[in-house]
C-alpha positions in Angstrom: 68.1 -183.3 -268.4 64.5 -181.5 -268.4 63.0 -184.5 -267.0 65.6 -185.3 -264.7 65.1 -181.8 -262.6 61.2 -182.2 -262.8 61.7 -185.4 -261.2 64.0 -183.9 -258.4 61.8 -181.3 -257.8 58.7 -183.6 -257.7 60.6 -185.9 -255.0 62.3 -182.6 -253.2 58.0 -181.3 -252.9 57.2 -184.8 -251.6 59.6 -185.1 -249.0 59.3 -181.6 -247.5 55.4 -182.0 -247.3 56.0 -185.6 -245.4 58.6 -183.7 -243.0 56.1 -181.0 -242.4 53.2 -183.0 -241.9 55.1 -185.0 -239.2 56.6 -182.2 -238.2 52.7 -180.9 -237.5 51.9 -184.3 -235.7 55.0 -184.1 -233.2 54.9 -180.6 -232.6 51.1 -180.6 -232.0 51.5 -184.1 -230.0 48.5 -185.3 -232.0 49.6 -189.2 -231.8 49.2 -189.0 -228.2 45.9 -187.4 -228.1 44.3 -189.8 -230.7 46.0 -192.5 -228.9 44.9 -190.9 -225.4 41.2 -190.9 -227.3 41.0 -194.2 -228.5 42.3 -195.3 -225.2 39.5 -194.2 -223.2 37.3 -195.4 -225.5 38.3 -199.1 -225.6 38.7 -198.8 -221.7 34.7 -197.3 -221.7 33.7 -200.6 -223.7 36.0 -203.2 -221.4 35.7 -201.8 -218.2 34.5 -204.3 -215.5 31.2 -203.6 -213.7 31.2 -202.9 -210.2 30.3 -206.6 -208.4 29.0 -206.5 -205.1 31.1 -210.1 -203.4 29.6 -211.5 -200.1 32.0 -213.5 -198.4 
């Protein structure tokens, strides 16, 4: 029965350090600022250069 509550308890610790670590990234709205990072940085790399068209 020992082994059984360590194993609850080990789970229960798991689970509330996910929920509060996503909890962290929502409230914080970090996956839109990395996303909002790496955005801008891929757009810096792809961008097209200015072309000067004479028709």
């Amino acid at each position: 029965m020992a082994k059984l509550a360590k194993f609850i308890l080990k789970l229960l610790k798991v689970l509330l350090i996910v929920v509060g670590v996503l909890f962290v990234v929502y409230f914080w709205n970090l996956d839109q600022k990395v996303l909002g990072w790496a955005y801008k940085q891929v757009n810096a790399m792809f961008d097209r250069k200015p072309v000067n068209q004479v028709f």
